[in-house]
MARFIPA-296581 format. One record per residue: y, x, z of N, C-alpha, C in turn. Coordinates in pm, whole numbers. Example, Ala and Ser with C-alpha at 12.3 -4.5 7.8 and 13.67 -1.06 7.14 Angstrom:
<atoms>
    nc2    nc1    nc3   cac2   cac1   cac3    cc2    cc1    cc3
   -569   1319    780   -450   1230    780   -330   1320    780
   -225   1285    708   -106   1367    714      3   1290    787
</atoms>
This chain:
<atoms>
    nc2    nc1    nc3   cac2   cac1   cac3    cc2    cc1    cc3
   -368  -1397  -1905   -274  -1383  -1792   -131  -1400  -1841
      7  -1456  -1764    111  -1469  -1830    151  -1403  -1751
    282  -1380  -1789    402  -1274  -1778    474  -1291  -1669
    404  -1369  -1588    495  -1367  -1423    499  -1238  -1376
    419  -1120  -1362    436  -1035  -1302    592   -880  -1373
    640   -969  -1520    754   -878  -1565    848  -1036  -1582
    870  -1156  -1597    899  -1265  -1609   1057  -1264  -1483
   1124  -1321  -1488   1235  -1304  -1386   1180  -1462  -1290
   1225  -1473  -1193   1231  -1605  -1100   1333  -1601  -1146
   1347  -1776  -1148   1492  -1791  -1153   1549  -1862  -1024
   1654  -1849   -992   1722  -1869   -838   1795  -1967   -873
   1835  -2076   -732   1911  -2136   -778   2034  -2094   -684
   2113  -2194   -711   2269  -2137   -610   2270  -2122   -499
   2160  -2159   -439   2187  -2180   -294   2052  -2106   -194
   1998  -2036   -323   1901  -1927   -295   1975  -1788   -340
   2065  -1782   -418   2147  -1660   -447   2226  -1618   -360
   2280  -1722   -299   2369  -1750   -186   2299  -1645    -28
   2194  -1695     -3   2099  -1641     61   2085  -1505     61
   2036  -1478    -64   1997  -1368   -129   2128  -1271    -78
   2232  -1281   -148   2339  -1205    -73   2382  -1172     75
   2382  -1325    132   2363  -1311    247   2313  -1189    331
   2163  -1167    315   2062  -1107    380   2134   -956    334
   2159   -972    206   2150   -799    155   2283   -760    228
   2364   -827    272   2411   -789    378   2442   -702    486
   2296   -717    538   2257   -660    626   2101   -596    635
   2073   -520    722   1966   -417    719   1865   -477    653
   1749   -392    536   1664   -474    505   1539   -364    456
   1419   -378    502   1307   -295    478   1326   -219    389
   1245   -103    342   1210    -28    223   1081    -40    216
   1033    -80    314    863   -116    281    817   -193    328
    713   -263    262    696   -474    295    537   -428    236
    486   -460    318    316   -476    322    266   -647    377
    190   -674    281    153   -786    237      4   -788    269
    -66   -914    408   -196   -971    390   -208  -1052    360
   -279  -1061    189   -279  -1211    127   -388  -1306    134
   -325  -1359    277   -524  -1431    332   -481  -1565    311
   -624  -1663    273   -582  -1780    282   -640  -1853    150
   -655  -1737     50   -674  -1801   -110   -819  -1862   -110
   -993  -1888    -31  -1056  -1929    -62  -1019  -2089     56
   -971  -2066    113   -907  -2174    207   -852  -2280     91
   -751  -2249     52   -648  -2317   -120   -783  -2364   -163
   -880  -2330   -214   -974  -2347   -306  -1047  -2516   -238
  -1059  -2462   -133  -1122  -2580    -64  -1019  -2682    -55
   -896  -2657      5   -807  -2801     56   -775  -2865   -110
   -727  -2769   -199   -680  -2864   -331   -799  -2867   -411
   -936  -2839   -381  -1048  -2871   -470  -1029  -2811   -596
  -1019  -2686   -607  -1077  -2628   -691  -1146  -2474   -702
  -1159  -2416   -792  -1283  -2325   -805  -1223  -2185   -685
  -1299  -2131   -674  -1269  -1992   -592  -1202  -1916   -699
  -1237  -1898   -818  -1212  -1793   -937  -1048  -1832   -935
  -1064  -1992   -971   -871  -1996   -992   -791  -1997   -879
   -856  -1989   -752   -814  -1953   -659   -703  -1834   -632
   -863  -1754   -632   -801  -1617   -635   -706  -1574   -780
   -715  -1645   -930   -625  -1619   -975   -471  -1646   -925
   -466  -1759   -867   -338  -1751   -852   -280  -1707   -747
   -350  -1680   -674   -345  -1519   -585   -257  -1420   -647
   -307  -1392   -719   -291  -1274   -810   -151  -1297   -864
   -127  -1406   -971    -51  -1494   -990     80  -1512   -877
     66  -1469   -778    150  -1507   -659    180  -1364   -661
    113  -1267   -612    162  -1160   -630    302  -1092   -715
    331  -1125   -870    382  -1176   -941    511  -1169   -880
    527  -1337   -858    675  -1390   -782    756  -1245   -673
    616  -1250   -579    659  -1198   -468    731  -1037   -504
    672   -983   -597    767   -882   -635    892   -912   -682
    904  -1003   -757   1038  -1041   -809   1105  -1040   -625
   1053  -1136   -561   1161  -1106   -481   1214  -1001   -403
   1095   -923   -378   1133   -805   -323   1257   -718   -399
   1250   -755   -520   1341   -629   -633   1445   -694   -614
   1475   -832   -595   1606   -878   -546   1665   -826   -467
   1622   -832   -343   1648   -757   -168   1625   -655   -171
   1637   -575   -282   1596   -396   -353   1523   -324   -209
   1396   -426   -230   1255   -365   -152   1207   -226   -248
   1195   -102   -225   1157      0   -292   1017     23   -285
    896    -49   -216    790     -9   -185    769   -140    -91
    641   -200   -243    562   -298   -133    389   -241   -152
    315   -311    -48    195   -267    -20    120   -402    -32
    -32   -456    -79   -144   -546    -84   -223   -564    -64
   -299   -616     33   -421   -601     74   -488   -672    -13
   -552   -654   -100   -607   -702   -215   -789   -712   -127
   -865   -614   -104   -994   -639   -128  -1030   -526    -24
  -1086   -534     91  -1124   -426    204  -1264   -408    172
  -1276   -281    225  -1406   -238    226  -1541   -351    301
  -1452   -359    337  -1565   -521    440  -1607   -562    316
  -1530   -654    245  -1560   -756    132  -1689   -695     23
  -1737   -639     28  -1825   -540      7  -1935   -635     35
  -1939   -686    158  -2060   -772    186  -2040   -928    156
  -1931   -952     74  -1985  -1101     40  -2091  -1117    -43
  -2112  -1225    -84  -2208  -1266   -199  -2175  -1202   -282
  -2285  -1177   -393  -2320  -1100   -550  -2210  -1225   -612
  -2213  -1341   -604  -2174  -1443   -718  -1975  -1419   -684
  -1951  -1441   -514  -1816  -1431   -504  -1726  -1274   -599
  -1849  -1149   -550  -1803  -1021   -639  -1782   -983   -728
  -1854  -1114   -814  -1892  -1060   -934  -1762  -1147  -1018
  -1694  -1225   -936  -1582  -1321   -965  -1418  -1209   -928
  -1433  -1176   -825  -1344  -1085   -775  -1297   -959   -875
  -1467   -901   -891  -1406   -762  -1008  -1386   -801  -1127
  -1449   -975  -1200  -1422   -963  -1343  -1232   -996  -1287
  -1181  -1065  -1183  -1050  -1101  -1185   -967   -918  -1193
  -1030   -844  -1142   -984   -721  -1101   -943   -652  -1273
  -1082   -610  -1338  -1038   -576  -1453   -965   -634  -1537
   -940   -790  -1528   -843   -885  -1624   -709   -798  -1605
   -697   -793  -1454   -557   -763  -1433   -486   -620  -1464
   -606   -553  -1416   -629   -381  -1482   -591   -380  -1639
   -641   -452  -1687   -676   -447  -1835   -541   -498  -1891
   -446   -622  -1787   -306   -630  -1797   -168   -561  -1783
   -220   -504  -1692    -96   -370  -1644   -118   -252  -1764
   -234   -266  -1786   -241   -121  -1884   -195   -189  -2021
   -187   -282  -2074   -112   -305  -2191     30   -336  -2203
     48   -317  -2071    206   -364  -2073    240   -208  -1996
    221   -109  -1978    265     14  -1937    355     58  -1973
    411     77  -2066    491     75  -2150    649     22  -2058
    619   -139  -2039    718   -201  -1939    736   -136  -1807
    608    -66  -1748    563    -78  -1637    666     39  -1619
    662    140  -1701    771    279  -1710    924    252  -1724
    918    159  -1840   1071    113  -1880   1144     66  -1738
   1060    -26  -1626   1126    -88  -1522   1113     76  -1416
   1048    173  -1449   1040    307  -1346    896    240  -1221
    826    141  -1212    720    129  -1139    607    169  -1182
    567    280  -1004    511    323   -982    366    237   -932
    206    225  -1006    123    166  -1001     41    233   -866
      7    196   -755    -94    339   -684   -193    236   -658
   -322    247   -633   -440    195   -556   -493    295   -464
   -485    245   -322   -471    310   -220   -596    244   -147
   -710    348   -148   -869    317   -105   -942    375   -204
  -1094    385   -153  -1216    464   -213  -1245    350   -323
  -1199    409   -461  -1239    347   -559  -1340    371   -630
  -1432    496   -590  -1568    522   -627  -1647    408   -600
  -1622    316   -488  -1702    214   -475  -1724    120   -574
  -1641    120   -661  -1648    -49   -711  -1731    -16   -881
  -1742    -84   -941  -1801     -4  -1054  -1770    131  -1147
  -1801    153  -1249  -1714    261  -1323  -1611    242  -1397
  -1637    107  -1486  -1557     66  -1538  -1406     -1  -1500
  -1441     -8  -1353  -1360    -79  -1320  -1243     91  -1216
  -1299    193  -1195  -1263    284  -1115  -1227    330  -1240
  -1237    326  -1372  -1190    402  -1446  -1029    346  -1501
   -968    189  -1497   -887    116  -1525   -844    171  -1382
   -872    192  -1291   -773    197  -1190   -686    365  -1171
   -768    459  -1236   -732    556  -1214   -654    558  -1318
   -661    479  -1435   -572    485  -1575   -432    463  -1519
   -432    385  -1456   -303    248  -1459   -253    357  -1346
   -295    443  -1237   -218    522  -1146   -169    651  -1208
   -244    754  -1334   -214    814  -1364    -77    790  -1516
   -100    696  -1555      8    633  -1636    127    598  -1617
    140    598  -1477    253    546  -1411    365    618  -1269
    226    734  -1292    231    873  -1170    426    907  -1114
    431    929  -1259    547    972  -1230    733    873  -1222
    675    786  -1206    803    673  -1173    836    670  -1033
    949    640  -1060   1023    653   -898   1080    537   -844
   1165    459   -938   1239    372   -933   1151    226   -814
   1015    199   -842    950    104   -743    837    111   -739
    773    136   -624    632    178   -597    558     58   -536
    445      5   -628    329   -104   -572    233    -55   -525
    180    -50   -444     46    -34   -364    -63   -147   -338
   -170   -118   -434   -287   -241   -419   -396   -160   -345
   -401   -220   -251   -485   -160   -158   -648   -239   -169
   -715   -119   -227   -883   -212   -298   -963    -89   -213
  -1062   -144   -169  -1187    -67   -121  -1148     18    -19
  -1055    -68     88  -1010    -23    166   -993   -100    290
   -977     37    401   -933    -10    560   -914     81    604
   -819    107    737   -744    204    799   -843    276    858
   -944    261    884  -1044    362    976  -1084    445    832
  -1115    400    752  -1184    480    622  -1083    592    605
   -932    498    577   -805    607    535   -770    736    674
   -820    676    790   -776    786    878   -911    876    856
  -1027    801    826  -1137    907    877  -1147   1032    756
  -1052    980    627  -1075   1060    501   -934   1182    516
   -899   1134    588   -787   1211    643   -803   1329    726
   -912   1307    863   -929   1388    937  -1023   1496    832
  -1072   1416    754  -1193   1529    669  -1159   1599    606
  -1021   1576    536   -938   1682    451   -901   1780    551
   -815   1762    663   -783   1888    798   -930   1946    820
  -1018   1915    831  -1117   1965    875  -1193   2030    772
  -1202   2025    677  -1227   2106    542  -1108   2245    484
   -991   2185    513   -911   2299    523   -923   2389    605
   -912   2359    776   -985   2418    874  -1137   2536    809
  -1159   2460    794  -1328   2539    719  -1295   2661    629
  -1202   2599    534  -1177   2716    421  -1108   2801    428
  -1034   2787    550   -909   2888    598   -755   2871    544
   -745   2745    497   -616   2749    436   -542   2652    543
   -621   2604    655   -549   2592    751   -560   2648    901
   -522   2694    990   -550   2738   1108   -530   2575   1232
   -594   2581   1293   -615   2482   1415   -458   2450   1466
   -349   2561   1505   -262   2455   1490   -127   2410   1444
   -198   2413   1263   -132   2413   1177   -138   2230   1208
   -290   2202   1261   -338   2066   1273   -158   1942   1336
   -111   1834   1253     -3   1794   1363    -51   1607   1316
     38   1573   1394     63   1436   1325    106   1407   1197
    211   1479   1195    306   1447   1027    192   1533    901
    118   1575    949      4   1629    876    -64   1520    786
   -174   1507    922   -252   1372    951   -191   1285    849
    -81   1243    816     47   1114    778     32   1150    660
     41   1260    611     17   1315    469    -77   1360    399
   -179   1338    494   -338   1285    406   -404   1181    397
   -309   1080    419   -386    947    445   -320    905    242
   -385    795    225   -353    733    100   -250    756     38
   -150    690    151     -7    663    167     59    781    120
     -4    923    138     76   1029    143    199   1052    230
    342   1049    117    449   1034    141    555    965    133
    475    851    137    554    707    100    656    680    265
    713    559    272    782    522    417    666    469    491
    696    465    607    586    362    656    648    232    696
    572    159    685    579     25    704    693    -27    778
    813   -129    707    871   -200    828    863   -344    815
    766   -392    751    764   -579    756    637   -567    757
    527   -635    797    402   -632    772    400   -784    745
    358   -862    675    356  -1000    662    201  -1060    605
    150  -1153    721     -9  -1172    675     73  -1318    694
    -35  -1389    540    -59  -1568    568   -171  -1627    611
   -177  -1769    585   -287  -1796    646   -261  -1849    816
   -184  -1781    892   -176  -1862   1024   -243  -1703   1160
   -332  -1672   1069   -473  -1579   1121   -338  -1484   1147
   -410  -1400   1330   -277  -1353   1413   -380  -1219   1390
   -400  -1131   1281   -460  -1000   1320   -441   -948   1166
   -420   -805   1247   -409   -707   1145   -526   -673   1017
   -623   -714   1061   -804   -668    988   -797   -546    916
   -783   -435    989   -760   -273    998   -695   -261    827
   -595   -318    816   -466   -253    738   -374   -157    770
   -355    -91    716   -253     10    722   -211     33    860
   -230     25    958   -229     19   1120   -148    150   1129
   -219    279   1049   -141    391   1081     17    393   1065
     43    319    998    187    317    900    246    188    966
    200    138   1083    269      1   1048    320     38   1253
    305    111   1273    313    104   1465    443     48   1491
    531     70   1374    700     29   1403    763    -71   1341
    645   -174   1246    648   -244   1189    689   -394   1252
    741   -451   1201    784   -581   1264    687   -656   1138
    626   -740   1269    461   -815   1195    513   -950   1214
    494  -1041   1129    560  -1145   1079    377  -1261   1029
    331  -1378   1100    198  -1403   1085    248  -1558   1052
    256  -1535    918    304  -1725    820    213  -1847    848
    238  -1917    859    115  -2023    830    129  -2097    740
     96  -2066    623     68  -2109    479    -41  -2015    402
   -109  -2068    349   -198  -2004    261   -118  -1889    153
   -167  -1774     77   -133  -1701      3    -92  -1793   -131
   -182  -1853   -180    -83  -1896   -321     54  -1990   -282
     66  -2047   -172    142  -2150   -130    281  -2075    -39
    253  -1932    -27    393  -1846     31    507  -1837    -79
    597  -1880    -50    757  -1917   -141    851  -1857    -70
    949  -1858   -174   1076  -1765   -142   1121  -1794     12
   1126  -1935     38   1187  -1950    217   1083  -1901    326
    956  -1893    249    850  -1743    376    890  -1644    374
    961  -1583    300   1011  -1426    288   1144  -1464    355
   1229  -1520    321   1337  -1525    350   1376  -1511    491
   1279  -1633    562   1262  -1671    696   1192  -1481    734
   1108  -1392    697   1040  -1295    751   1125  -1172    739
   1237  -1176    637   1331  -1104    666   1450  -1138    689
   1480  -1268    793   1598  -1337    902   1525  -1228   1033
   1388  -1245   1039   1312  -1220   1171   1337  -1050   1165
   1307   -977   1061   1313   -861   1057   1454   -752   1124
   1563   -841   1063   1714   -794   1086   1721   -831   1207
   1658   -903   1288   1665   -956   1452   1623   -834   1544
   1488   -793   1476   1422   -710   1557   1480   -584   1507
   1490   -553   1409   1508   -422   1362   1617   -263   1482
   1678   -334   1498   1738   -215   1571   1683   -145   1706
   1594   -270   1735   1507   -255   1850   1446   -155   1834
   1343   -184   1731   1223    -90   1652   1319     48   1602
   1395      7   1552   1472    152   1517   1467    256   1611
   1544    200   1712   1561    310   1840   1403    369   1886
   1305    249   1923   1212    329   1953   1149    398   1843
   1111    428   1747   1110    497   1603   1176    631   1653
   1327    629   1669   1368    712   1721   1318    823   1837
   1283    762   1908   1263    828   2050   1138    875   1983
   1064    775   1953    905    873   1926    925    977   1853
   1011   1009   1706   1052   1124   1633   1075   1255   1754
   1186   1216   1854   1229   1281   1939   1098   1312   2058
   1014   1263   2047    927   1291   2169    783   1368   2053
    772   1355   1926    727   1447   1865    776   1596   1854
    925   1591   1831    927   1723   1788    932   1781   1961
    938   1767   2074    892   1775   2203    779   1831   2203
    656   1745   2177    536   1769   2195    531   1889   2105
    586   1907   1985    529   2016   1900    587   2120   1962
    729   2134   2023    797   2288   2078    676   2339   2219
    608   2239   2250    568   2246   2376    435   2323   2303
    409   2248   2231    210   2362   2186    254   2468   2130
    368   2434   2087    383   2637   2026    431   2743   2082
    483   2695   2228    536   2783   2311    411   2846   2400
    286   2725   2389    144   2839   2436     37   2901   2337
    139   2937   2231     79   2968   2089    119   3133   2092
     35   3198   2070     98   3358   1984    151   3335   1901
    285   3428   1860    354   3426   1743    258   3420   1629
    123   3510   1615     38   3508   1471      2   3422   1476
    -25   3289   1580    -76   3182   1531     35   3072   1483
    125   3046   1551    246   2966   1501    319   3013   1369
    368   3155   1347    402   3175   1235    353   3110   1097
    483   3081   1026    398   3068    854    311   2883    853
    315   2790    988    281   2681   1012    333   2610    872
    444   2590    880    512   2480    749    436   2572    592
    483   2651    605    387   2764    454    263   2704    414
    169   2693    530     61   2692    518     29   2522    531
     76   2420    588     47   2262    606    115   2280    413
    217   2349    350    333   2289    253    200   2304    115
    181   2409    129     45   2464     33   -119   2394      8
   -123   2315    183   -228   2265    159   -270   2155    102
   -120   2040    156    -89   1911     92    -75   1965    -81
    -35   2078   -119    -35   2060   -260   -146   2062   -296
   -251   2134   -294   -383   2123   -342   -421   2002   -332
   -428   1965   -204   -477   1813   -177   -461   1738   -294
   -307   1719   -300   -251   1664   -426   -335   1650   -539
   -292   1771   -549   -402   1836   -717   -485   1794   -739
   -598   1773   -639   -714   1787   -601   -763   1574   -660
   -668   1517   -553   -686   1403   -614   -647   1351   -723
   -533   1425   -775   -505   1367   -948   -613   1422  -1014
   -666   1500  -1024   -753   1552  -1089   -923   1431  -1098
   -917   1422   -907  -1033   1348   -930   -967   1203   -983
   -859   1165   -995   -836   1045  -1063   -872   1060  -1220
   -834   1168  -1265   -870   1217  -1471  -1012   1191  -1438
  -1066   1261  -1379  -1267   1197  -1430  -1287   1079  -1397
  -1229   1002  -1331  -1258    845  -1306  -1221    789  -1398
  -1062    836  -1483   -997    776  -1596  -1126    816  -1748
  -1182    927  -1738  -1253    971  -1824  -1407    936  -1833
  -1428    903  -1707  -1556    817  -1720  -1637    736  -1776
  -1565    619  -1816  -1597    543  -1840  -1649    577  -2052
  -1508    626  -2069  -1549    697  -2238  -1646    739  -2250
  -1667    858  -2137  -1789    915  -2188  -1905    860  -2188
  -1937    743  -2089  -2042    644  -2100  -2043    602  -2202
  -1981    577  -2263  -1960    480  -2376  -2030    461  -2535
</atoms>
């Protein structure tokens, strides 16, 4: 694998030009990426699916560079949904050896990965995929846990119904154990047991390919998102697709802002309204008790990330 993904783009004058331009004016903190289109490439320029999807991957790469230009703080990838699960044995077995190459790349360059302050997360049920391969993923998130400076999100063995339904199961297990009361239950809860945690939610959503649908991505995070649907294949998206998706973004944006707004404002509404037919013993101590539970939660999954990281050794 080469060094595009720490490698600089280089710009020319009249893309720098641009570049300033835009930063200008208003510009996402979070850019979620559907990279559809790569077995499509395979077919129109005739060649293999494998180098396909490498340069997929390969594309990935660039596209951060540009984001760190337009000081994007948090992008997101739809790398591999739980669907994909049902392709062929031969396409999978192409997909995860590409998966660990890249695993097996980030973790030797970690080192960089800290020096630049990026934050690695894989966001989805990674018990699914092999051990070896759940064990490189939990490495590369716990190695990198604590960086702040730019957060990547590769979203593998995943889809938004899974992330909401693993969500409701954490409230509802708390519920069970008593460390939450019924209506401790809220939205901004909910928001903070999904993958995502406490990241922003979504304000660019950008799928290629042409294809006008979400295919249950991040849906929870994206309601205020300005969705942007390219028609170019994933290895073939270049700096003037982004460019052009955040001209479109600064158009819409204030729109979306305000309503963003109002919904904040029509939440904390709805919440004065259930607690005013609440007994004081049940409303009391609410934030205490949601603040305590998300920490365990926390805990709970770094922890199960160390035996996934530890797994694989002990097989060994």
């Amino acid at each position: 694998m080469s060094d595009t993904w720490f490698d600089r783009v280089e710009y020319s004058w009249w893309q720098r030009f641009l570049i300033n331009c835009l930063r200008a004016g208003s510009l996402p903190t979070h850019v979620a990426f559907i990279m559809d289109g790569n077995r499509r490439y395979s077919k129109v320029n005739s060649i293999s699916r494998a180098e396909s999807y490498s340069m997929g991957f390969e594309k990935i790469g660039e596209v951060l560079d540009y984001c760190e230009v337009f000081q994007i703080k948090v992008v997101s990838v739809y790398a591999f949904s739980i669907e994909n699960f049902k392709r062929s044995e031969e396409e999978k077995e192409e997909l995860f050896a590409l998966f660990e190459e890249k695993m097996a790349y980030l973790l030797r360059n970690v080192s960089r990965l800290n020096e630049k302050g990026i934050r690695i997360r894989v966001m989805g049920d990674i018990s699914l995929f092999p051990p070896h391969l759940s064990q490189s993923m939990a490495e590369i998130q716990l190695k990198t846990a604590e960086n702040s400076e730019f957060c990547f999100n590769l979203c593998l063995a995943y889809t938004s119904r899974e992330e909401m339904t693993q969500s409701v199961r954490q409230v509802v297990e708390g519920v069970a154990d008593g460390s939450l009361l019924l209506p401790d239950i809220t939205e901004p809860l909910l928001d903070r047991c999904m993958y995502s945690e406490d990241l922003l939610p979504v304000d660019l959503l950008v799928r290629t390919s042409g294809e006008v649908r979400l295919s249950d991505f991040m849906m929870w995070q994206s309601n205020f998102a300005v969705l942007q649907f390219v028609k170019v294949l994933w290895p073939d998206f270049g700096f003037w697709h982004f460019v052009t998706s955040l001209l479109d973004y600064q158009r819409q944006q204030p729109r979306l802002e305000e309503y963003r707004k109002k919904y904040g404002e029509f939440l904390v509404q709805m919440r004065e309204w259930e607690l005013s037919g609440l007994e004081d013993k049940f409303s009391e101590g609410t934030e205490v008790r949601q603040e305590e539970f998300v920490r365990k939660m926390k805990l709970k999954r770094r922890e199960l990330l160390e035996e996934y990281s530890k797994a694989e050794a002990a097989g060994a």
